[in-house]
C-alpha positions, -999 to 999 in steps of 0.1 A, spaced: 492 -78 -436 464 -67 -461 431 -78 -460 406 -84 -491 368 -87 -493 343 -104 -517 317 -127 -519 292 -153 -535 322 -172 -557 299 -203 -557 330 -220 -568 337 -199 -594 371 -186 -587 381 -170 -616 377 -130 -601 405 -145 -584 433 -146 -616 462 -122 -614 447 -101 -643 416 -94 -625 427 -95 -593 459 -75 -600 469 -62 -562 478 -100 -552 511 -91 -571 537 -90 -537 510 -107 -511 521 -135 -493 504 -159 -471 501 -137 -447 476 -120 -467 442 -126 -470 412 -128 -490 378 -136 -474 352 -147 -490 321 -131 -470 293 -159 -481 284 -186 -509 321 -198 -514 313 -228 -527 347 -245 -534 336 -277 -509 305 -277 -528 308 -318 -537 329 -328 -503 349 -351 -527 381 -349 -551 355 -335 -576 367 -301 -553 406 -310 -555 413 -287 -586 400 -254 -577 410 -259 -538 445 -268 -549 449 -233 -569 435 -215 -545 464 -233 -519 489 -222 -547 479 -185 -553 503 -163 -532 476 -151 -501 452 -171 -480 418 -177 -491 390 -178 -458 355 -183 -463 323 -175 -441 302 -200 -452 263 -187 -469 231 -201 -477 245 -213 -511 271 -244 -498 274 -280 -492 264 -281 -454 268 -321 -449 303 -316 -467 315 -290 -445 301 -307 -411 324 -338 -421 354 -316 -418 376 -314 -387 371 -278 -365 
């Protein structure tokens, strides 16, 4: 299992692509990425955030999120626990 760091994507997810973010290259799902603050890929709580939620499902780790001061707080308190 590896474990990778960043933070304050704001929905932006493009660090994410293989040729910046070369060392996904053999991850799996067990793998993951946390995003430590200002994710932002649940920013509109509609299927405005479809796209960029279903690549980040597709890329070979799993993406978690600590949620920041920069996010969609009514979007994300409408989601199940």
């Amino acid at each position: 299992m590896a474990v990778f760091l960043t933070g304050d994507t704001h929905g932006d997810f493009s660090r994410l692509r293989r040729e910046s973010f070369y060392e996904q290259d053999g991850l799996g799902k067990e793998d993951f990425l946390l995003v430590c603050g200002d994710f932002g890929g649940l920013w509109y709580g509609d299927g405005r955030d479809d796209d960029a939620l279903d690549w980040l499902e597709r890329c070979p780790f799993t993406t978690l999120f600590v949620d920041g001061n920069h996010e969609n707080f009514d979007a994300l308190d409408r989601l199940p626990v």
